[in-house]
VMD Tcl script that draws the C-alpha trace (Angstrom):
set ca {
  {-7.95 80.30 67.22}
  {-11.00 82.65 66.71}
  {-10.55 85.63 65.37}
  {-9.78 88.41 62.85}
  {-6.69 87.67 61.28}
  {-5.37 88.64 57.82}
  {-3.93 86.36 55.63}
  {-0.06 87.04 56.44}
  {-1.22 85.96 60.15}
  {-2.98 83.22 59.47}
  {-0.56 81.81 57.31}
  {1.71 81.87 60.51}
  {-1.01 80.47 62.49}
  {-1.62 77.71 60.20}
  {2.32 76.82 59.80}
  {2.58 76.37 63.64}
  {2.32 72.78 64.65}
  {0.39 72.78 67.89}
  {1.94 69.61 69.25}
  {5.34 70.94 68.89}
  {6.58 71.61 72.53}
  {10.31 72.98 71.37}
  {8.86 75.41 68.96}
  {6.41 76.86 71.74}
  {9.17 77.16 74.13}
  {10.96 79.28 72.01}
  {8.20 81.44 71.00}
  {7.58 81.92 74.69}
  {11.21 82.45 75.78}
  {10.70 85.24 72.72}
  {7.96 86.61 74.03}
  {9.66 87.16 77.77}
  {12.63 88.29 75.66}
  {10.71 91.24 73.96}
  {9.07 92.20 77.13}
  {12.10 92.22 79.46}
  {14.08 94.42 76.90}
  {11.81 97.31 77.92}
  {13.19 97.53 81.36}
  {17.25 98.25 81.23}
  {18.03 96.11 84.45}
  {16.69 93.32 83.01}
  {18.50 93.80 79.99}
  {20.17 90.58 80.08}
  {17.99 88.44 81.65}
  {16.41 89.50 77.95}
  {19.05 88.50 75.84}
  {19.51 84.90 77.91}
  {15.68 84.21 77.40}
  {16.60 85.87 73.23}
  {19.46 83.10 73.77}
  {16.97 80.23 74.82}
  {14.96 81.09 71.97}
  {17.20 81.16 69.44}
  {18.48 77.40 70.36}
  {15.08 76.15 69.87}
  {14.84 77.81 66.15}
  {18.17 76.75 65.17}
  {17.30 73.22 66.50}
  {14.39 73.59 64.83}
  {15.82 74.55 61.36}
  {18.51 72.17 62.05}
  {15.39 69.32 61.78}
  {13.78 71.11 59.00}
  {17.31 71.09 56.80}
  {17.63 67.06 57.90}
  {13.81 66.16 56.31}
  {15.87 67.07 52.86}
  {19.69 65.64 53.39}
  {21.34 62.63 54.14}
  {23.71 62.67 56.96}
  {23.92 64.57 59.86}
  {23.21 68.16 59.53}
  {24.72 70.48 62.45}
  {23.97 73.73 63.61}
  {26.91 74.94 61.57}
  {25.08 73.94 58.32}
  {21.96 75.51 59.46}
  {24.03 78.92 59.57}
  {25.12 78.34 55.95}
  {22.21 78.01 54.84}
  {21.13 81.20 56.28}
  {24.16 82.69 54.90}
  {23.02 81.64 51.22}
  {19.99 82.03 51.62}
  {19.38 85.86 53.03}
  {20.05 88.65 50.74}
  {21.86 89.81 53.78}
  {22.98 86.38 54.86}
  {26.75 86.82 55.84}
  {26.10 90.08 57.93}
  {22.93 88.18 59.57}
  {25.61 85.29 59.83}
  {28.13 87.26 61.63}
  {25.74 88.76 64.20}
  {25.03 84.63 65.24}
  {28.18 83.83 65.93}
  {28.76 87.33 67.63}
  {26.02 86.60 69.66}
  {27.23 83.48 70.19}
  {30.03 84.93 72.14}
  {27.87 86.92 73.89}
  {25.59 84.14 75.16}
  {28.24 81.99 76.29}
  {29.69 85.10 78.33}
  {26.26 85.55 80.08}
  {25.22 82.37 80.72}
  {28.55 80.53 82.01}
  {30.39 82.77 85.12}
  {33.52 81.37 83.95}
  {34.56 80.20 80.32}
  {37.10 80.88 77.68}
  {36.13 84.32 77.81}
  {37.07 85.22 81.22}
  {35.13 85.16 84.77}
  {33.35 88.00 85.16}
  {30.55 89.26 88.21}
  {28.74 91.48 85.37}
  {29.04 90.39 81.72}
  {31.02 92.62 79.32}
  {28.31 92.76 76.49}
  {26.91 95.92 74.81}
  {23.38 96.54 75.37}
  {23.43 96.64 71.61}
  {23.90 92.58 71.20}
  {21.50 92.12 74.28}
  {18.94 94.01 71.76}
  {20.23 92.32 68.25}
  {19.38 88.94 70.14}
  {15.68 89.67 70.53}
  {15.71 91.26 66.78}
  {16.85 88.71 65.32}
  {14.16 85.86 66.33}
  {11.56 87.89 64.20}
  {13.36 86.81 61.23}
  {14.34 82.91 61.74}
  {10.94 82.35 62.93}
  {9.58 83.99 59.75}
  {12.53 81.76 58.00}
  {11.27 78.52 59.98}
  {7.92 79.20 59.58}
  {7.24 80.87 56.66}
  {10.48 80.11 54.72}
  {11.03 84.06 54.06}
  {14.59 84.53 54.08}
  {14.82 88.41 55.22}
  {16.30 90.72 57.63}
  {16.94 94.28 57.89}
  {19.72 96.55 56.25}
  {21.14 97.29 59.66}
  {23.05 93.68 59.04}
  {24.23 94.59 55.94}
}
mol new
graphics top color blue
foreach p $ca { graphics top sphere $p radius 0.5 }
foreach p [lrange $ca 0 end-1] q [lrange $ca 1 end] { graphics top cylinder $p $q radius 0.2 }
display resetview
């Protein structure tokens, strides 16, 4: 890519492996994400593509974490590690499982949670899904373990 980057962008340029199909479908299910959130009746059309997303960078940690252990690593130890490793890592933990919640309420009509014809999630979660892509793709890419106060 030509162009006039500065370093901090270019060292995310350079860190993306072009061949790497999952990790460009969740960059684009980000990008939809972030531009659906603008528009409140497509507010959680948003948060499912924020959803789609985040299972590709969780995946995508998940095989990052495996390079350096033996045995199986699960999601589960993917969110530990992002609990150690962020300053505000149990906060930023809660809000994944939270969402969690939240995405299996949206995406399934009918699941532990109840059936429901219009999801019972706060626009709030909807809007914490998109945010917090920014920082595991920074983490996955970058390996800068940071997120805002607001989970703290």
């Amino acid at each position: 890519i030509d162009g006039d980057y500065n370093d901090a962008v270019r060292a995310l340029l350079n860190a993306m492996d072009p061949g790497d199909h999952l990790l460009y479908r969740g960059l684009y299910k980000f990008l939809i994400a972030s531009d659906l959130r603008r528009y409140p009746h497509l507010l959680e059309e948003s948060a499912i593509a924020a959803f789609i997303s985040r299972e590709a960078v969780l995946e995508l940690l998940r095989r990052k974490l495996q390079r350096t252990h033996t045995g199986r690593v699960r999601k589960d130890d993917v969110i530990n590690q992002i609990r150690r490793e962020f300053p505000t890592g149990e906060s930023f933990a809660g809000v994944l499982h939270t969402d969690w919640e939240a995405r299996v309420i949206m995406v399934h009509p009918v699941s532990d949670f109840g059936e429901h014809w219009s999801p019972p999630v706060e626009a709030e979660e909807c809007f914490d899904a998109v945010m917090t892509l920014t920082y595991l793709y920074r983490y996955l890419l970058l390996d800068e373990a940071w997120c805002p106060e607001k989970w703290d």
